[in-house]
C-alpha positions in Angstrom: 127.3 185.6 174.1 125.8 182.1 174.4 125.5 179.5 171.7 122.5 176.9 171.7 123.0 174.4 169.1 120.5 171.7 168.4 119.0 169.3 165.6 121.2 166.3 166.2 119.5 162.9 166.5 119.4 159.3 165.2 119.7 158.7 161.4 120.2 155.7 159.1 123.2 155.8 156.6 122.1 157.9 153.8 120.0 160.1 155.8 120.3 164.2 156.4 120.0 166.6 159.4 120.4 170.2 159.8 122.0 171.5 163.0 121.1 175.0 164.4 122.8 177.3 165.9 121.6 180.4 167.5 123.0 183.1 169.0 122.1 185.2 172.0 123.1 187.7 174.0 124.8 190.0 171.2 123.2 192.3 168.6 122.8 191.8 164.5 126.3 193.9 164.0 128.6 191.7 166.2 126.9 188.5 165.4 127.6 189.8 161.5 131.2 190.3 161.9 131.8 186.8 163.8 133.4 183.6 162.6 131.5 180.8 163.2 132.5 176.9 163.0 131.4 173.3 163.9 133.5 171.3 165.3 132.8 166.9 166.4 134.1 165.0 168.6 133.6 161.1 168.1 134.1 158.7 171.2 138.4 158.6 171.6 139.0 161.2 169.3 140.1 164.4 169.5 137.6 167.8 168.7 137.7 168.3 165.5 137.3 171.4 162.8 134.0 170.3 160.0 133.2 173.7 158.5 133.5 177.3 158.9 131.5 180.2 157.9 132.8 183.6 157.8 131.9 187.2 158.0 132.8 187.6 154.3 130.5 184.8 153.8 133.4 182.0 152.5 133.2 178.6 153.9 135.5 176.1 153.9 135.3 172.3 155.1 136.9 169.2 156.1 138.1 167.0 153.4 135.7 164.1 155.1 132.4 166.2 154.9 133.1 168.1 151.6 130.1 168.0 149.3 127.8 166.4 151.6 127.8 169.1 154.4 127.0 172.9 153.9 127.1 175.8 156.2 125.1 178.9 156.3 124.3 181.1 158.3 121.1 183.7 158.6 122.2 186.8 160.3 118.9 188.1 160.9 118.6 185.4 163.1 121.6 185.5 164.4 121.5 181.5 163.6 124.4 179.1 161.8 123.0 175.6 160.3 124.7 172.8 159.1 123.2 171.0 156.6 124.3 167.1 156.8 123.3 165.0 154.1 124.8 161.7 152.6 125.6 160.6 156.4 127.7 158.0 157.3 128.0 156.2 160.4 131.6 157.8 160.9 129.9 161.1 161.2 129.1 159.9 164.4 129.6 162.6 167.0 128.8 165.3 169.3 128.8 168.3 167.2 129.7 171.4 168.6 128.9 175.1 167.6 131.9 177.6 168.0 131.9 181.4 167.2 134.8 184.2 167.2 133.5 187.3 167.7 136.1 190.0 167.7 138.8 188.6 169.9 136.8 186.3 172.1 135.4 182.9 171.5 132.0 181.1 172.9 131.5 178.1 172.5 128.4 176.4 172.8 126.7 172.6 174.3 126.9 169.7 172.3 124.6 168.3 170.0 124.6 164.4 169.7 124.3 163.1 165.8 124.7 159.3 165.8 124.6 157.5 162.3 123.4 154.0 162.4 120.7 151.3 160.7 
């Protein structure tokens, strides 16, 4: 299974992005049963856990991103988003994609989000 993630970029304060996702190398069922999650990792800091989406379609979130990010996912596509909106320059971060698919997990490249005016 590889992930590909993508979307990041360069946004003022304020501003949204929506990360993708997307999945190869495994069919609709196992993508379905998988737990998928984004994690960030700022300059100095440690990786860490912003949202998770699983198979029984409950999300949770970080206390820092809670009401301004929202993950979904579209299994048809075999694709996970994270919608970002309400940034703030301490979003700041390479954002990872990570999925757990049975008892394996894949992890995919970073995407680069950087928050600034």
């Amino acid at each position: 299974v590889q992930l590909q993630a993508s979307g990041g970029g360069l946004v003022q304060p304020g501003g949204s992005l929506r990360l993708s996702c997307t999945a190869s190398g495994t069919i609709l069922s196992v993508f379905t049963s998988g737990t998928f999650e984004w994690y960030r990792q700022a300059p100095g800091n440690q990786r860490e856990l912003v949202a998770s989406s699983r198979a029984s379609h409950s999300t949770t979130y970080v206390d820092a991103v809670k009401g301004r990010f929202t993950i979904s996912r579209d299994n048809a596509r075999k694709r996970v988003y994270l919608q970002m909106n309400g940034l703030k320059p301490e979003d700041t971060a390479i954002y990872y994609c990570k999925g757990d698919i049975y008892s394996s997990t894949y992890w995919g490249r970073g995407t680069q989000v950087t928050v600034s005016s």
